[in-house]
C-alpha positions in Angstrom: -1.8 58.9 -4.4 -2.5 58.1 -0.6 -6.3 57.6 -1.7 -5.1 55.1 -4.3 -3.2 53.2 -1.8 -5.5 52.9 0.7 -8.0 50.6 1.8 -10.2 53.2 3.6 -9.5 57.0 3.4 -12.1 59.5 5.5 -12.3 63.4 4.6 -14.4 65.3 6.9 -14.8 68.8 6.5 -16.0 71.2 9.2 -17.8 74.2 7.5 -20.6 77.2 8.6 -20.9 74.9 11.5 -21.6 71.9 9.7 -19.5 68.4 9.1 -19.5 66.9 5.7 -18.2 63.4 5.1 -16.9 61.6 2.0 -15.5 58.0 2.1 -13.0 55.8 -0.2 -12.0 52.5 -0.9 -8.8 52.2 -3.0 -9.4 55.7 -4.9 -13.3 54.7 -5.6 -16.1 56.7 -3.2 -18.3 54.7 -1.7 -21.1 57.4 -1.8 -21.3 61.1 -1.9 -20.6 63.5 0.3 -23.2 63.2 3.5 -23.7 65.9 6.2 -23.6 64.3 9.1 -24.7 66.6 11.8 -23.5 69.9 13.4 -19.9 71.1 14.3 -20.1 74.1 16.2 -17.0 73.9 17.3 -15.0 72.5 14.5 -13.5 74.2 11.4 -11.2 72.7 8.4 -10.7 69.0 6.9 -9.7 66.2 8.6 -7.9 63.2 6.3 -8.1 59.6 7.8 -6.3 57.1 5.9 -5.5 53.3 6.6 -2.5 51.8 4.0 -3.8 49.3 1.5 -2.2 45.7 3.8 -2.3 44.4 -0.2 0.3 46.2 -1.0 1.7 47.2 2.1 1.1 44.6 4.0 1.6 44.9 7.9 3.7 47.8 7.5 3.7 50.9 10.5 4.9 54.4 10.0 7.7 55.5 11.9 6.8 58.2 14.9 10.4 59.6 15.0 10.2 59.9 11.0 6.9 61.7 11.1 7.6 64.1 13.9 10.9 65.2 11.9 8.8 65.3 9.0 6.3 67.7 11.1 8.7 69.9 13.0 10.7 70.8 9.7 7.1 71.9 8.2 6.6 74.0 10.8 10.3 75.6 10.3 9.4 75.9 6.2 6.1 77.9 6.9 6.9 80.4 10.0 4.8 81.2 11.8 2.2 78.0 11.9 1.0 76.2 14.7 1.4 72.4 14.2 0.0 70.1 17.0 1.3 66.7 17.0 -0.5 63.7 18.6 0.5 59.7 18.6 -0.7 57.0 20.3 2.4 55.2 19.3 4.6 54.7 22.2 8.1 54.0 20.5 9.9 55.2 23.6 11.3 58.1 21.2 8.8 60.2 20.5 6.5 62.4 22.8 2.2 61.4 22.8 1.9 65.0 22.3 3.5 68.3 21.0 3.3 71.7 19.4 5.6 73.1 16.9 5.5 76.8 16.3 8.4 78.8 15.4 7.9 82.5 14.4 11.5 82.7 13.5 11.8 80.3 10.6 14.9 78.8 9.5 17.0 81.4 11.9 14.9 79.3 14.5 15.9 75.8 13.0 19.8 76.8 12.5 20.2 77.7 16.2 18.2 74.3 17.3 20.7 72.3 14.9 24.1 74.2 16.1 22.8 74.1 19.6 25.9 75.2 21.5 28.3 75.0 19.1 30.5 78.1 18.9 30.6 80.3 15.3 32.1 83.2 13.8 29.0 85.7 13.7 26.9 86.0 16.8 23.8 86.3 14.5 23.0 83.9 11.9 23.2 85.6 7.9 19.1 84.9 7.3 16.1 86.4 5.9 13.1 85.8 3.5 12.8 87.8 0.3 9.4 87.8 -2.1 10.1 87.1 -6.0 7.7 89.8 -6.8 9.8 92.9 -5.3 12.5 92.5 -7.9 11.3 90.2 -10.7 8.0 90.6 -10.4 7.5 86.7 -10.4 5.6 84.4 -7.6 7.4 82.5 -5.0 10.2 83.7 -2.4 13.3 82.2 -1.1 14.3 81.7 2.9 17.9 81.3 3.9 19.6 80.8 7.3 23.5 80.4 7.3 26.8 80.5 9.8 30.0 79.3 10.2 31.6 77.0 12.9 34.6 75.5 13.4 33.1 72.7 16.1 31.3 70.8 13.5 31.5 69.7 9.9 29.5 71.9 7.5 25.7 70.7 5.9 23.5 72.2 3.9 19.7 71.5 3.9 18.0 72.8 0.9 13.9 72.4 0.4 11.6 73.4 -2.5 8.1 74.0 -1.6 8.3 72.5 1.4 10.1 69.0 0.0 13.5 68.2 1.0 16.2 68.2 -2.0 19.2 66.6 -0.4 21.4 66.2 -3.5 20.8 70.0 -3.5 20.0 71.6 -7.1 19.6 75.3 -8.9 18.6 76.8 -5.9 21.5 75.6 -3.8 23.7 76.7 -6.3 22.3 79.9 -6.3 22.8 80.8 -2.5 26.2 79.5 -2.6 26.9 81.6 -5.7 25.6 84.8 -3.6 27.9 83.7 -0.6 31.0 83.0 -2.3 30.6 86.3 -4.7 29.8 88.7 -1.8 32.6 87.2 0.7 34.8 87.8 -2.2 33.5 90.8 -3.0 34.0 91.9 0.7 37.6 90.9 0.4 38.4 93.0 -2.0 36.6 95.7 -0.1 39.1 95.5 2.9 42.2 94.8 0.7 42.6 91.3 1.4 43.8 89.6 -1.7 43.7 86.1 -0.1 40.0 86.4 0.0 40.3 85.5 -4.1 41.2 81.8 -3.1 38.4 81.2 -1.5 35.9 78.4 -3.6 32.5 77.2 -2.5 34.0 73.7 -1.3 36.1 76.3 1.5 32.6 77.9 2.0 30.4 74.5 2.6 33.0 73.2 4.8 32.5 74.7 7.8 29.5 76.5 6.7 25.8 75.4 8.2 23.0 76.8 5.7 19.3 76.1 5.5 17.3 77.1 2.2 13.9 77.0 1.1 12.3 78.4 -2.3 8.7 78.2 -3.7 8.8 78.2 -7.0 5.8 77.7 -9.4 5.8 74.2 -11.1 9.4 73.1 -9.9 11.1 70.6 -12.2 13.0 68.3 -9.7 16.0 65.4 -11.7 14.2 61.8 -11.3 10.9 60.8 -9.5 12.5 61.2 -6.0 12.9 64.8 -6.8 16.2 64.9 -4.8 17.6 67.6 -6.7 16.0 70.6 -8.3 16.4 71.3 -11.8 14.7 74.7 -12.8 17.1 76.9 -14.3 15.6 80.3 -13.5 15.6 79.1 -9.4 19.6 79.9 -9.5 18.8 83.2 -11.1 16.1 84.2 -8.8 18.0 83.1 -5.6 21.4 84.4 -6.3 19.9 87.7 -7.3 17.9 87.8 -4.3 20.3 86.8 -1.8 23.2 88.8 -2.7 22.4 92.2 -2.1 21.2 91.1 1.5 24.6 89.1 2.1 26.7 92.1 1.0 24.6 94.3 3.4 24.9 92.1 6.3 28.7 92.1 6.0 28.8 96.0 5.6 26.7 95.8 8.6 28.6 93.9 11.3 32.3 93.9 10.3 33.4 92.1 13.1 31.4 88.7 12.0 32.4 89.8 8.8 36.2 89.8 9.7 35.7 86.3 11.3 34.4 84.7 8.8 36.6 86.2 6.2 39.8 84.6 8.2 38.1 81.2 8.7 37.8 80.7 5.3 40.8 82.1 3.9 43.0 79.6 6.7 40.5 77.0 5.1 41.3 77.7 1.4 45.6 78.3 2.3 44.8 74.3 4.0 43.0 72.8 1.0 45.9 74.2 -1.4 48.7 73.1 0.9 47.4 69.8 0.8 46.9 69.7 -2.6 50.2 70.5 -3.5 51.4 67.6 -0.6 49.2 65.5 -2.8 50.7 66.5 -6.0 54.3 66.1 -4.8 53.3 62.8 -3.0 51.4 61.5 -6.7 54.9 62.0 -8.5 56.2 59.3 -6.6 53.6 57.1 -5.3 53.9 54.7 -8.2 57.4 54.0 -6.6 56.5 53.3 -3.7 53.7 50.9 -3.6 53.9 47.7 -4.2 50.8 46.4 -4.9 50.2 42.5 -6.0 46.6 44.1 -6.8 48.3 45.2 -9.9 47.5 49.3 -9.9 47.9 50.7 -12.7 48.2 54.4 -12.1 47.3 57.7 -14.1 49.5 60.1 -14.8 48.2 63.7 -13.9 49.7 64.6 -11.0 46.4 66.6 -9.6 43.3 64.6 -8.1 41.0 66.8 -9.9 39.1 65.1 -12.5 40.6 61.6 -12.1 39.1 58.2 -11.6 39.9 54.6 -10.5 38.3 51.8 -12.1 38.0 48.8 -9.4 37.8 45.7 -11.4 37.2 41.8 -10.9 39.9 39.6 -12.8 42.9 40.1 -14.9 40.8 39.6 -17.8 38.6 42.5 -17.3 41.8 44.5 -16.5 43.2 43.9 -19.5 40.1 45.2 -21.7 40.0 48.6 -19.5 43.5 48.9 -19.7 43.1 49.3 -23.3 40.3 51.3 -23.2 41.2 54.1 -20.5 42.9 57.3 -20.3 46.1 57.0 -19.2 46.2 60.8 -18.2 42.9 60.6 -15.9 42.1 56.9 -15.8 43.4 54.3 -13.5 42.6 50.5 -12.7 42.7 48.1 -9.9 41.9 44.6 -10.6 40.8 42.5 -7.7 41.1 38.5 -7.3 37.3 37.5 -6.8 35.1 38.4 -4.1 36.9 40.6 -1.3 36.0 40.0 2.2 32.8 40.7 3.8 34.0 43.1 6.5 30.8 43.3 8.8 31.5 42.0 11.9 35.5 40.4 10.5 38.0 41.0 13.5 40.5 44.3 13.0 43.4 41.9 12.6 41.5 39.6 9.7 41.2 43.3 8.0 44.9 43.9 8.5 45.5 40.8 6.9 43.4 40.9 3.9 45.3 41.4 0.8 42.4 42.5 -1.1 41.8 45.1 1.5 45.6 46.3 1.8 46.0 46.6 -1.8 42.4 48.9 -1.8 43.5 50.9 1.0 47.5 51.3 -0.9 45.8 52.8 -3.7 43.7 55.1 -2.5 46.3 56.3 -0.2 44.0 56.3 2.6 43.5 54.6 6.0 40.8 52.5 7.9 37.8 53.7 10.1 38.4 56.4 12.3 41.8 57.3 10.9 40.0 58.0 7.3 40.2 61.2 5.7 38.8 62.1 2.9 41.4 64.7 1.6 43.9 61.9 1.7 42.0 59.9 -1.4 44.6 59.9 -4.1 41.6 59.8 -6.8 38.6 62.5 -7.3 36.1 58.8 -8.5 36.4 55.7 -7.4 34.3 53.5 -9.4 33.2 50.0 -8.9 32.9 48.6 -12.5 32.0 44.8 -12.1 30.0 41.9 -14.4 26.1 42.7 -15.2 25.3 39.4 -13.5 24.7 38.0 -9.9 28.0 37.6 -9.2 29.3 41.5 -9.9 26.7 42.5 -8.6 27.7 40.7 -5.2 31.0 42.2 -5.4 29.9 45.3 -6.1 27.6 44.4 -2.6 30.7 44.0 -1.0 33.2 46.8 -2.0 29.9 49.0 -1.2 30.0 47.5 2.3 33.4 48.1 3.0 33.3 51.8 2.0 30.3 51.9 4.3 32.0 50.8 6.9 35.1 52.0 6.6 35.0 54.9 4.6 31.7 56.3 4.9 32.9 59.9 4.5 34.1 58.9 1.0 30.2 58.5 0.3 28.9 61.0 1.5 31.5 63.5 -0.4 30.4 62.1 -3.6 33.3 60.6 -4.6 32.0 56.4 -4.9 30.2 55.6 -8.0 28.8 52.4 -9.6 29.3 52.1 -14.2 26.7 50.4 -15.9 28.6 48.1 -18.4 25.6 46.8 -21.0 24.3 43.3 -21.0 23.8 43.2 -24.7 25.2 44.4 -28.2 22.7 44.8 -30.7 23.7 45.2 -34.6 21.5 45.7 -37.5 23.8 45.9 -40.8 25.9 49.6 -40.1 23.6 50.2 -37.1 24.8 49.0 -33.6 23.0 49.8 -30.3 23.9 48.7 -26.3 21.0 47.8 -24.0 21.7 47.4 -20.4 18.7 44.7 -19.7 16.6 42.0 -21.0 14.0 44.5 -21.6 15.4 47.2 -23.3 16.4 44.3 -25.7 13.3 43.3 -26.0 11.9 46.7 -27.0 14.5 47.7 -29.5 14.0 44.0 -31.0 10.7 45.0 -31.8 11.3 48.6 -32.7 14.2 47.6 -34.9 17.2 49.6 -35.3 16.9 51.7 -38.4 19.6 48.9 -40.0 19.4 46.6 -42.6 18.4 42.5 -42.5 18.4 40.6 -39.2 19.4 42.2 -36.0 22.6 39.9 -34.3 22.3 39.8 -30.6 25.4 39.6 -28.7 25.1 39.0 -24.7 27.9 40.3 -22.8 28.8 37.5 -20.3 31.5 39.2 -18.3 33.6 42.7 -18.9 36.3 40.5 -20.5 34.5 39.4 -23.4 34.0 42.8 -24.5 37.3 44.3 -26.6 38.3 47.7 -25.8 36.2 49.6 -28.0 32.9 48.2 -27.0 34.5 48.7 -23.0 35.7 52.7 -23.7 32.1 53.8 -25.4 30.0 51.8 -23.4 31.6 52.2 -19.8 34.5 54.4 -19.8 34.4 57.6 -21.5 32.9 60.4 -20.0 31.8 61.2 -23.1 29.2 58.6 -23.8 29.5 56.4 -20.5 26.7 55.7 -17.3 27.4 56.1 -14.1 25.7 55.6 -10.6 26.7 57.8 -8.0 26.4 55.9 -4.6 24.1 58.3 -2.0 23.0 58.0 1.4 19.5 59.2 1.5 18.6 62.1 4.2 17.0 58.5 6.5 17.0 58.5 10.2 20.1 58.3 12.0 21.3 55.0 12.2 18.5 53.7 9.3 20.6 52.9 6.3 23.4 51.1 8.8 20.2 48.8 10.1 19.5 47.9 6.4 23.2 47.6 5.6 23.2 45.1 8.9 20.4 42.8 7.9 21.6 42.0 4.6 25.5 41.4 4.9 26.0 40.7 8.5 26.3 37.8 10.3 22.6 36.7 10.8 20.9 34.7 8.5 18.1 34.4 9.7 17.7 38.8 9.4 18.3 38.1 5.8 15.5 35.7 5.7 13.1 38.0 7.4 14.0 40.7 5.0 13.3 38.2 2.3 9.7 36.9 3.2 9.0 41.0 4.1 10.3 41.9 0.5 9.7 38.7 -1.2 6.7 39.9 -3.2 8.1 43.0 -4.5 10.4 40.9 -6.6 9.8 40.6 -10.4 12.5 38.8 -12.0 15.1 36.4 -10.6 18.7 36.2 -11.7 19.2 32.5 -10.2 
């Protein structure tokens, strides 16, 4: 891919004192391989590659990126020396540096915590080969403890690449924690230890993990989250017997981590049953011109409100929802763009007050997450360039206000279609011009001439066509709404350029980005 992508790539290779040289031009060699003299000194390949400015165009790499990139490489393989040179001077980064950590991820979990206090004095880690028990290539690596000065994390990698929405082999470790603390509960007599769930566990807890695993399947092209079944067998399997050692083994840590998470699991069901008590009469006592209409479980778990633009959209989903799990919140047009709006315009917004109301949350720094009345909020606007502005919008404002609401997983995007196509008994919903396109040419299986209906707004569609396409679980898109694992501060730039104040950002972003685009919604 890099050779592809490049408008000159180099390999040299140092080998039985000799240096060997092959040169590229966009994936094509421009010759063979040439010895070009002696290297008495030099061993291994060397890969020099400049990015193709055609498609790229003046773009730089990012020291600080690279250097995190290098020093977590040299956490995932123990033991390696990495040296790390730049002639970049970004004011971040140093010219020169060398990572070696013999320790692994126990090494990288004490750099992260730093001085934070935790409950064992020793991290839980270790490194265990697939082949001693199931006789299968690969091994896992863990490093995990708890804390009460920070907020938990998990870091998951397979084969070196970062899976920050987690996957099998996350679920696996956390399967072998939350079974052997359980376990160990039972062990000492503590009964309360049978409350404990994994969201008690990841709260407080700071883990690292990394598998290899022969031909990983990952979920999408970004492989963000891995997807191979037999990884949550082989880690869970692998890490348990090791955790329920390690308690046996220092019963003091053991002890302390036991309490910390059964005081965490006594909080989350006391406020859940606050929550429950407040649901029963929450209806009563807002009053919300936004119109809310509410659900009726009385439990957070598994419900969802549907944030909608106009009355007449509203009407349609009120139809189509279930009233049990399935509330809605119509706005009046576009709220307010809240980057860089004074506190007391936010105050004053009605948009904002009645969003706020129904979530049963408050602003900024006073958010908390365990307050949302709601397990999904989801933004569910027009398939045109106006919803999709709003749906900008509401995104900003969560970013901004509510950011922890994101990063729990708990704002999501639907995906109303753009088109109804019916062919005599058969009927068919494509989200784009596109997909229409293809499936006009396909056909759809029906009889005579296929009818094309375009979807203008959510309104036009009854609630039939609204509860199959959009709303039920059952059948229904969704997009949840991620923060990738970016630099610190990255994603808030981007956010910055494009809805803040300055124009003239958004016009540089444009003429940077311009190109890329290949249809226009105007």
């Amino acid at each position: 891919m890099v050779n592809a992508l490049s408008d000159l790539m180099v390999v040299q290779v140092a080998r039985n004192r000799e240096l060997y040289e092959q040169r590229f031009s966009r994936g094509i060699p421009q010759g063979p391989v040439a010895k070009i003299g002696a290297a008495p000194n030099r061993r291994g390949t060397t890969v020099t590659f400049h990015a193709d400015e055609e498609i790229f165009g003046h773009h730089r790499f990012k020291p600080a990126r690279l250097l995190k990139m290098v020093r977590s490489k040299a956490y995932l393989f123990s033991g390696v020396e990495i040296r790390w040179k730049t002639e970049i001077d970004d004011g971040e980064t140093p010219k020169e540096a060398t990572f070696h950590f013999p320790g692994g991820l126990a090494d990288y979990l004490a750099e992260t915590l730093g001085k934070s206090s935790t409950y064992a004095d020793k991290p839980f880690a270790g490194t265990v080969e697939f082949r001693e028990k199931f006789n299968v290539p690969g091994k896992v690596e863990w490093a995990v403890n708890w804390t009460p000065s920070r907020d938990g994390f998990t870091q998951s990698y397979c084969n070196t690449v970062p899976t920050p929405e987690g996957g099998t082999h996350e679920a696996g470790f956390w399967a072998a924690i939350l079974k052997g603390i359980r376990a160990y509960g039972d062990l000492v007599n503590n009964k309360k230890a049978g409350q404990i769930t994994r969201e008690d566990l990841m709260t407080g807890g700071c883990a690292l993990v990394s598998c290899f695993i022969a031909e990983p399947e990952f979920v999408g092209q970004t492989k963000d989250r891995l997807a191979t079944t037999e990884a949550q067998r082989l880690v869970e399997n692998s890490v348990r017997d090791h955790f329920d050692n390690w308690l046996a083994s220092d019963t003091k840590s053991a002890g302390a981590i036991l309490d910390f998470l059964i005081l965490r699991a006594e909080e989350r069901l006391r406020r859940r049953q606050e929550k429950e008590t407040a649901r029963k009469t929450a209806t009563k006592k807002l009053r919300l011109p936004g119109k809310l209409v509410d659900c009726s479980a009385v439990n957070r778990s598994g419900t969802e409100l549907f944030i909608v633009e106009g009355d007449s959209a509203g009407g349609s989903a009120k139809m189509a929802r279930d009233r049990k799990t399935q509330a809605l919140l119509p706005l009046r047009g576009k709220i307010l763009n809240v980057l860089g709006a004074a506190s007391s315009k936010l105050g004053s917004n009605q948009e904002i007050n009645d969003l706020t109301q129904a979530l049963g949350v408050s602003l900024g720094s006073k958010f908390n997450v365990d307050d949302l009345r709601y397990d999904k909020i989801i933004i569910m606007t027009d398939a045109d360039v106006d919803g999709a502005h709003i749906a900008a919008l509401l995104m900003t404002f969560f970013f901004s206000q509510m950011r922890p609401m994101i990063d729990h997983g708990h704002l999501y995007l639907a995906c109303p279609p753009l088109y109804r196509l019916t062919q005599g008994a058969k009927r068919l919903y494509v989200a784009d011009d596109a997909e229409k396109d293809r499936m006009m040419a396909k056909g759809l299986g029906g009889k005579g001439k296929i009818d094309v209906q375009r979807f203008k707004g959510l309104g036009e569609m009854d609630a039939k066509d609204l509860k199959e396409t959009t709303m039920d679980p059952g059948s229904r898109k969704l997009i949840r709404v991620s923060i990738s694992d970016d630099e610190p501060g990255e994603t808030a730039d981007l956010v910055e350029r494009l809805m803040g104040k300055k124009p003239e950002l958004r016009f540089q972003y444009i003429q940077e980005n311009a190109r890329f685009v290949e249809e226009l919604d105007v």
